[in-house]
N, C-alpha and C positions, 0 to 999 in steps of 0.2 A: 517811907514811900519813895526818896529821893532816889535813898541808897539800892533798893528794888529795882529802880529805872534803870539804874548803874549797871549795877550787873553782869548785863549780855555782853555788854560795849566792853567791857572788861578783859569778858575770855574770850572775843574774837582773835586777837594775836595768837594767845594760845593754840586755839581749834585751827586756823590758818596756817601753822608752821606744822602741827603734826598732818594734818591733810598734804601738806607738802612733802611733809618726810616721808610719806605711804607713797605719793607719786613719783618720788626719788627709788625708791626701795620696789616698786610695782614693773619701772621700766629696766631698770636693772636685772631685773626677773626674767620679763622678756629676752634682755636679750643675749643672756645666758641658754633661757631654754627656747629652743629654737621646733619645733614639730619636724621642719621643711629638711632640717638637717640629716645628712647620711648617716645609720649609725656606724657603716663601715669605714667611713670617711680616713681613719687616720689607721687601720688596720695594714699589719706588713702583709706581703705578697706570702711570708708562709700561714697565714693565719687567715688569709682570701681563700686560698687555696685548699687548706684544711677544709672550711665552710665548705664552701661551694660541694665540694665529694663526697662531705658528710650527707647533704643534699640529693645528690646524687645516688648515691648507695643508699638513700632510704627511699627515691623513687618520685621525690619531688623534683624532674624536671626541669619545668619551667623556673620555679627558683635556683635549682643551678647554673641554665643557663644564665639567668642575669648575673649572677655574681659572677662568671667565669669572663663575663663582659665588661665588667669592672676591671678583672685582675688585666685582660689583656691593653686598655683601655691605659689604665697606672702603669703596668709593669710590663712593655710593651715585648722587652728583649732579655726578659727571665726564662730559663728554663720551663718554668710553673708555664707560661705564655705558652710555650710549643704544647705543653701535657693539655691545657686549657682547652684548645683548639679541637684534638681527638676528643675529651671529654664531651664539650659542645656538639661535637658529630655526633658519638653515640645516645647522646640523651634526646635529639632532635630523630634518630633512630628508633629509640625506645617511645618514643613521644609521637610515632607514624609519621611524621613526618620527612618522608625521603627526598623531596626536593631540600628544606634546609641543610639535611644530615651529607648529603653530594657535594651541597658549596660551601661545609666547613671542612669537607675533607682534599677537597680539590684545590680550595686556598692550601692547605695544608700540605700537597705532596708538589705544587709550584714553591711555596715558597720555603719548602725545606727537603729538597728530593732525595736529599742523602742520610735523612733524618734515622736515629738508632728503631724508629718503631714506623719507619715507612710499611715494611711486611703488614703490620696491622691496621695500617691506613690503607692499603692493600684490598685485606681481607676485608674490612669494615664494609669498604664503597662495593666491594664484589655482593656481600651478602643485603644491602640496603635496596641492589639492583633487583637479587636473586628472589627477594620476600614481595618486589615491589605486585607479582603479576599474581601473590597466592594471596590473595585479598579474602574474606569472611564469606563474599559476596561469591565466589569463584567456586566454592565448597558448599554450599547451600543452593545454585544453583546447576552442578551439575557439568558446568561447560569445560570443555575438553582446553587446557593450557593453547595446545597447540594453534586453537584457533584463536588465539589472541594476538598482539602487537607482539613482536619476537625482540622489539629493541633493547627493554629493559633485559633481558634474558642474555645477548648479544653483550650490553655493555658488563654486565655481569661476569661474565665468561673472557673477556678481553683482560678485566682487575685479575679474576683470580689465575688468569693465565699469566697474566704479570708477573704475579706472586709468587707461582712457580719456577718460571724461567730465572726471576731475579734471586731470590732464597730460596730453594732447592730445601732447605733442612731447617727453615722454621717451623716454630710449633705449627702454627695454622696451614702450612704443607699439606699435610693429609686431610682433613677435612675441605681443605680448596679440589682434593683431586678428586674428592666423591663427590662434589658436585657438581665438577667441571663435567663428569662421565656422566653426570643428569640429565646436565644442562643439553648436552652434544645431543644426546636419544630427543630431546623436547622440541630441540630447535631443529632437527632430522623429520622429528611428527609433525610440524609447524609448514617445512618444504611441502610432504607428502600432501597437508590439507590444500596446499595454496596449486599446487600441478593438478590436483582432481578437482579441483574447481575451475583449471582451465581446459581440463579435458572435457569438461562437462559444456564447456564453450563451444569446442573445437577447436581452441589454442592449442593445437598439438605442441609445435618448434619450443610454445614458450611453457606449455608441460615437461617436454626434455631436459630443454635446460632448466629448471628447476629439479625436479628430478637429478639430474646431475649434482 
């Protein structure tokens, strides 16, 4: 009966050092595996790079941009950096969104105007302009371009007249010049709506000059 009593009081030490060893072995665990941790964290700039376009060329977006935010963020003054920048423009492009897809191309031809793929930094911001006014709503609706805001059209037309004056024999040259020829007829119809609407005033003078 005594030795019954005994016992417990026995294998406390016991049960006490392995309960300890699992609490040794438990926080160890922890802080090895971490959830909060990046798994990109220790990835090189060609293997940022590679991801993010893999991303990209499959149409996920929003995931390339974050990684491409990464790469420029780590790899501030890599080449990958400058490609990152156009990439982020066109996925915020593809992604409708033309105000983002403007202020990564714009950082973009300030802070590298002599860049090997300005042309297409060029053409990017011409075409981001040119698609801004042909909206889902514009074709379903009926309404004549001309009668719309002619700015995006204007700043549109300003890029890809860039394009041309500057590269003359980039690929994107000829596609810039049939739309520039679009463009002119749109923002010509856009004149014409806005003078008959002041003729219909009796704005004559400021009929003419628009007109003009």
């Amino acid at each position: 009966m005594n030795q019954a009593a005994r016992s417990p009081s026995l294998r406390l030490p016991g049960v006490a050092l392995l309960v300890a060893a699992f609490c040794v072995v438990a926080l160890n665990g922890c802080g090895s595996f971490n959830p909060s941790k990046d798994p990109t964290a220790d990835w090189a700039v060609e293997k940022l790079y590679a991801e993010a376009r893999s991303e990209l060329d499959s149409g996920n977006n929003v995931a390339a941009v974050k990684l491409y935010e990464k790469l420029e963020s780590r790899y501030p003054f890599s080449r990958h950096s400058q490609q990152a920048q156009l990439d982020t423009a066109y996925a915020h492009y593809r992604d409708n969104d033309p105000s983002l897809a403007l202020a990564a191309l714009d950082r973009f031809l300030r802070l590298y105007p002599d860049h090997i793929a300005t042309d297409y930094a060029l053409y990017l911001k011409g075409l981001v302009n040119f698609n801004e006014n042909q909206g889902i709503f514009t074709s379903l609706g009926g309404q004549d371009l001309s009668e719309r805001d002619q700015q995006a059209f204007r700043d549109s037309f300003d890029s890809l007249r860039q394009l041309i004056d500057r590269f003359p024999n980039s690929r994107y040259a000829a596609d810039a010049r049939l739309r520039l020829s679009w463009l002119v007829n749109q923002m010509a119809a856009g004149d014409i709506h806005i003078a008959r609407h002041y003729l219909r005033r009796g704005a004559f003078l400021a009929a003419a000059n628009r007109s003009q």
